[in-house]
N, C-alpha and C positions, 0 to 999 in steps of 0.2 A: 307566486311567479318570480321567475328568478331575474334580478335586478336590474344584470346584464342585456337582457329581453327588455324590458321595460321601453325605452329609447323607440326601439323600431314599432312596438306595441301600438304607444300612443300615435306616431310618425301614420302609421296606417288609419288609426281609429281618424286621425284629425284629417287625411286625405282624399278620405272613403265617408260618407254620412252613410250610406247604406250599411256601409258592415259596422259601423257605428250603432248606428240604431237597431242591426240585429242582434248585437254583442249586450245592449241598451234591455232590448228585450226578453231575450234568454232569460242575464242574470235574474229581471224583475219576474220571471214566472217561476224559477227556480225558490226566489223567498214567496210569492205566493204558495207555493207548494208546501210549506213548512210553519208559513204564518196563519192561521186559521179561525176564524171570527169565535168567542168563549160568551158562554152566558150562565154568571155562575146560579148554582141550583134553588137557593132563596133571593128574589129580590126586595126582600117587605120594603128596605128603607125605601127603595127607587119607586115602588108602587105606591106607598103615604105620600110620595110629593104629584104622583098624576093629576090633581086637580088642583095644584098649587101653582103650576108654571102655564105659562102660554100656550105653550106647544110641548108634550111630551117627547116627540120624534126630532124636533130643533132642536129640544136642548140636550139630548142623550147623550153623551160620550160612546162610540164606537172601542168593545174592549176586543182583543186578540191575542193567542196565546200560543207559545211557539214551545213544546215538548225539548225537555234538556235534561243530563243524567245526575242530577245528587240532587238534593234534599232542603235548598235552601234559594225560593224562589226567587225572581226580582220583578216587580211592578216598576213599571216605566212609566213615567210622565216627563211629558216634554215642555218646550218653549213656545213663543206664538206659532214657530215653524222651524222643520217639519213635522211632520206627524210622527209620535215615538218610537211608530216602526220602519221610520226612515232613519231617525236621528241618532241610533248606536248601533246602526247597519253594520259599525268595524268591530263592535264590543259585542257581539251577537255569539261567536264560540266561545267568548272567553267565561259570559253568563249562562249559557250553557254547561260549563261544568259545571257548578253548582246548583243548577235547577231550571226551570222550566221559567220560561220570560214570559209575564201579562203586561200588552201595549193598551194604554188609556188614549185615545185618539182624539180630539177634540170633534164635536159635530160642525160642520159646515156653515149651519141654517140658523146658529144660533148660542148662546151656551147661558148655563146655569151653573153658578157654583157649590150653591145650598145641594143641585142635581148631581151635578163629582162628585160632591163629597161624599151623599148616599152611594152614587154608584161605588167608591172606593172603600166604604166603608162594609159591603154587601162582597167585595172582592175578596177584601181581607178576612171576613168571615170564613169565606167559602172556602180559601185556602186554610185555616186556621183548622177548619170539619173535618179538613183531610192531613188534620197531624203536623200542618208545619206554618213557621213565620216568614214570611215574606218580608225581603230588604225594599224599602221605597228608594227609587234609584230617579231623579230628579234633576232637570235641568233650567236655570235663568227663571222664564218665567212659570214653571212647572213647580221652582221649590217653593216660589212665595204661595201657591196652592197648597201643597205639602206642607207648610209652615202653618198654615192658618188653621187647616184639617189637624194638623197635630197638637195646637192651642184648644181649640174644640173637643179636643175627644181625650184631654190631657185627661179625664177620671173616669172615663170608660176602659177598663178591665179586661173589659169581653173581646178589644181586640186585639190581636200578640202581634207584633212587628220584631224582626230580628235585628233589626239598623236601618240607618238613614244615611243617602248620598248625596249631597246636593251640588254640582256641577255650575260655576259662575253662579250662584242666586244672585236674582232680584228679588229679594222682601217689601218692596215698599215702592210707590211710585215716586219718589226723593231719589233713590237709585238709578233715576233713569232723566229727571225734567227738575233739573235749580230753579230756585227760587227765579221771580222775574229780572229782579234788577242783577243777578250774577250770570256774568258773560262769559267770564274768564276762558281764552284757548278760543275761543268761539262756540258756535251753538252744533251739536253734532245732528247729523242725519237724525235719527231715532228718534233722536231728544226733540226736534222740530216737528216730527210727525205728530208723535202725541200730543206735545202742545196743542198742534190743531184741531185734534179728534176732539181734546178735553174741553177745547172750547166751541167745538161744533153746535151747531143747535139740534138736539134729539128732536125735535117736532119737524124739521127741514129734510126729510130722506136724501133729495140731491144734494145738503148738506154734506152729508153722513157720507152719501156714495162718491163723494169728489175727494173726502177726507182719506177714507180708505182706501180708493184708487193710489195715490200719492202712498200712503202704505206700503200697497201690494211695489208696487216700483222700487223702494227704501230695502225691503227685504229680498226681491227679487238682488239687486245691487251688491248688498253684503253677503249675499251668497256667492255673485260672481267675483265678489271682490278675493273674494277667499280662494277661489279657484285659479286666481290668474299665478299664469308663471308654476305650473304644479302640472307633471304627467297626470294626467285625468284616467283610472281602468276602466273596462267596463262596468262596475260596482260601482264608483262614483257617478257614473255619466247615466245608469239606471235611478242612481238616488237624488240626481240633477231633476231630471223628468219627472222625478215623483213628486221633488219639492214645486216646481215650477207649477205643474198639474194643481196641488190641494192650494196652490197662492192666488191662483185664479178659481178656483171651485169654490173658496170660501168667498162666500156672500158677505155684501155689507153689513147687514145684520150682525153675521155673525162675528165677522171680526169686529165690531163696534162692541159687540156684549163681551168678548173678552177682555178688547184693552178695558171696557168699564168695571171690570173683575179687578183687575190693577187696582183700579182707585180704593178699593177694600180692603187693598192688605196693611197691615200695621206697622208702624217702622220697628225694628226691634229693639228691645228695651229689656234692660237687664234686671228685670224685678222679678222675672221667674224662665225656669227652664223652658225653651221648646220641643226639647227634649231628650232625657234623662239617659235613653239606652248609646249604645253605638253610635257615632256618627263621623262621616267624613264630609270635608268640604275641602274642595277642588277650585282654586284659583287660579284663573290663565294669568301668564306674565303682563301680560298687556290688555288685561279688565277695562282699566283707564281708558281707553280708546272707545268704550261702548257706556261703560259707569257717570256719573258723573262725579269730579271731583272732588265734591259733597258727601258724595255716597254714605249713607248712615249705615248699611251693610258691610262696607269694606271697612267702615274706622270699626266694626262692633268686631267682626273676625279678628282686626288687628291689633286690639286690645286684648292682653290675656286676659284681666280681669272680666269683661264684658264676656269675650268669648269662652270663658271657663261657667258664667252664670247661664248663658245659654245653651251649652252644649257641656254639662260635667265631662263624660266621658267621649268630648267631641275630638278630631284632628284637623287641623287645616293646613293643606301641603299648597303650595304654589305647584304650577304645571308650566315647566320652563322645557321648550326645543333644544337650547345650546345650540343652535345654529344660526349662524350671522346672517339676517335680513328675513328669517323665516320663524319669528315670535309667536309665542302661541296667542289667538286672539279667545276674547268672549265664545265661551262654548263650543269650541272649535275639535269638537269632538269627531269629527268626520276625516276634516283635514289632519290633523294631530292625534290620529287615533294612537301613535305608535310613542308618541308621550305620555298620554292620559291612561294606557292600559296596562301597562307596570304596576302603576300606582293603584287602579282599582281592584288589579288583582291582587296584589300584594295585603290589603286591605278587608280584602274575603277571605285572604288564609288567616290572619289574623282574629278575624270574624269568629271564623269554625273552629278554632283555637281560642277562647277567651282568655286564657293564662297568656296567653303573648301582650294581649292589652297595656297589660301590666308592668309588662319589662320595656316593649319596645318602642321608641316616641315617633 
């Protein structure tokens, strides 16, 4: 839409809710239209763990797969929120030239990660049957999943990945909650949540549900935080209602078993690769604002030496706006799509060209 539009666009969308919420729903049926639930054709590993988890249908990740024209697919995995077929709604044509996008959705009711990993690992397969490698395209706390499944399955062969994207990672829950007695700057939002999740009592349910209420608030918050002061289109203001909608459809449960997925992941440590092929990492200007201080992720990035043992053939670009008061924040892929998407693409041509690896930094 042309720029000059823009102005009267939003003028009307913010003085009309009706045609607001009709412009709200279009869009969202238009990507239903396109986005379509996938169930790839073996699932052995997802069916060996049926009598291992609580609930098969609570821990399931929801996969979805959006058809795109070349040869080089992308698996999406996302953050606590929102769900990965909200969260690179602006990165959607650009993944599309290159191939067909598979959304990894988190379940609602509950989650398992020993259960991802199978189902991810059953994905890659499937795409593998059919001739080609899938990029793992990863965000926050999506890549410290991606990090651990790629630890895991570091001597299995049998499944081909073309590269790795990881967008703000959090590896480790140090990345997110200091140690007790460091204050420094004060305690941020996030960081106080989980404190309280981590020290909730699992036997107390209204423990649990009063923890993750305060949660769902934190993230509702940083979503509008991000909003404010920014023409909203219809496209954002469908992917407002979507985020909003799955903040309150996840159960306490289930947001309790994710952030406890957190506590499992490893801080990184430079005694071996996470992994060897491709890899980009994508850093907002202003990480610090959601990281902690501390962050053992961001000194490991910002150390060549650590970052060269982690990722040989890794890149790590910063993801700066150049524009004064409008910094790109943690993951802010939604708002800042028109920074982050140069970079990703530029990144894929390089991909499908591996001689460029070589020359270009």
């Amino acid at each position: 839409m042309n720029a000059s539009v823009m102005p009267f666009v939003q003028k009307t969308l913010g003085s009309h809710p009706a045609i607001a919420g009709a412009v709200s729903a279009a869009t969202g049926f238009m990507r239903q239209m396109a986005i379509k639930p996938f169930i790839p054709r073996n699932r052995r590993r997802e069916f060996l763990l049926k009598d291992r988890v609580a609930s098969l249908h609570a821990s399931r990740a929801q996969i979805f797969k959006e058809r795109g024209n070349g040869s080089t697919p992308t698996i999406v995995v996302g953050g606590f929120v929102p769900d990965a077929t909200e969260l690179v709604e602006f990165q959607r044509p650009l993944f599309r030239e290159y191939g067909s996008i598979y959304y990894m959705n988190y379940p609602r009711n509950g989650f398992s990660s020993t259960m991802f990993f199978a189902q991810l690992a059953d994905l890659i397969e499937d795409i593998n049957n059919r001739g080609k490698k899938p990029v793992l395209f990863s965000v926050s706390f999506g890549c410290g999943l991606i990090t651990r499944f790629l630890r895991e399955n570091a001597d299995n062969g049998a499944l081909r990945i073309r590269g790795v994207v990881m967008a703000s990672p959090v590896l480790c829950t140090e990345d997110l909650i200091r140690p007790e007695h460091d204050k420094r700057g004060g305690v941020r939002m996030l960081e106080s949540n989980l404190k309280r999740i981590f020290k909730s009592d699992p036997a107390k349910s209204e423990d649990i549900s009063r923890q993750i209420d305060r949660a769902r608030r934190c993230f509702q918050a940083l979503f509008e935080t991000g909003a404010e002061n920014r023409q909203l289109s219809g496209r954002h203001l469908a992917i407002r209602n979507k985020i909003m909608e799955v903040i309150g459809a996840t159960s306490s449960c289930g947001g309790y078993e994710r952030v406890m997925a957190l506590k499992q992941f490893a801080r990184p440590e430079g005694d071996r690769p996470i992994y060897a092929g491709p890899t980009l990492t994508l850093l907002a200007e202003e990480e610090e604002n959601l990281l902690v201080p501390t962050s053992p992720t961001l000194a490991a990035l910002r150390d060549p030496e650590m970052r060269n043992t982690l990722f040989p053939r890794g890149k790590v670009w910063e993801v700066n706006s150049r524009s004064s008061g409008d910094a790109v924040a943690h993951a802010s892929l939604i708002f800042h799509h028109h920074c982050y998407n140069p970079l990703i693409e530029s990144w894929y041509d390089k991909l499908l060209a591996p001689g460029l690896f070589a020359v270009v930094s």
